[in-house]
C-alpha positions as CSV (number, residue, x, y, z in Angstrom):
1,X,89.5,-10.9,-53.5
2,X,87.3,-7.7,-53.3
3,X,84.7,-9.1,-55.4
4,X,84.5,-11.9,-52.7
5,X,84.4,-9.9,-49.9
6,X,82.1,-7.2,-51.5
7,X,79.1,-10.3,-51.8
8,X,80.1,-11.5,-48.6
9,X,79.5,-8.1,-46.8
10,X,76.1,-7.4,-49.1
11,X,75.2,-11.0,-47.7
12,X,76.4,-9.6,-44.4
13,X,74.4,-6.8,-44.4
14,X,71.6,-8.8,-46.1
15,X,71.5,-10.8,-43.1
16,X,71.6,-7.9,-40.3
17,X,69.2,-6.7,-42.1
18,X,66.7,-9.2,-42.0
19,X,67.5,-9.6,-38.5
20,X,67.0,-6.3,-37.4
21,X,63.9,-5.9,-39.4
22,X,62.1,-8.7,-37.6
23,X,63.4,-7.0,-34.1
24,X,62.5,-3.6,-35.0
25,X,58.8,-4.7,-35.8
26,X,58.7,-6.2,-32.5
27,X,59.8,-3.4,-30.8
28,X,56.9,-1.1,-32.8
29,X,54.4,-3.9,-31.9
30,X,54.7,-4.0,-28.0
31,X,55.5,-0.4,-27.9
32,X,51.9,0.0,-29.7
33,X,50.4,-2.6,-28.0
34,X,51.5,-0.8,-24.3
35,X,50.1,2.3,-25.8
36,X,46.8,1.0,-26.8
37,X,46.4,-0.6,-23.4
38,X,47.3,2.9,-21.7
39,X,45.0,4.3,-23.6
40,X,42.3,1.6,-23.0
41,X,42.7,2.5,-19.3
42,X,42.6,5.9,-19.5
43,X,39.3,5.2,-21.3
44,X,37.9,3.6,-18.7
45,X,39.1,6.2,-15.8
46,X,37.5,9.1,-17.9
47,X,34.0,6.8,-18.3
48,X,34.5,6.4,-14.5
């Protein structure tokens, strides 16, 4: 039984994993993308 449920949680976390991985990257992605298009503006006030 505990080898069962040992490759059933790896699998688990295997799986949350995965899942959070692809979220996480998201999140860093729009949080750069907001940032570069901050900064994009700021460019433009200064050149103003």
């Amino acid at each position: 039984m505990d080898n069962i449920f040992s490759v059933n949680n790896s699998n688990y976390l295997i799986t949350l994993y995965k899942y959070y991985y692809a979220d996480v990257l998201f999140l860093l992605f729009s949080v750069y993308s907001k940032a570069s298009a901050g900064n994009a503006e700021l460019n433009q006030e200064q050149k103003e």
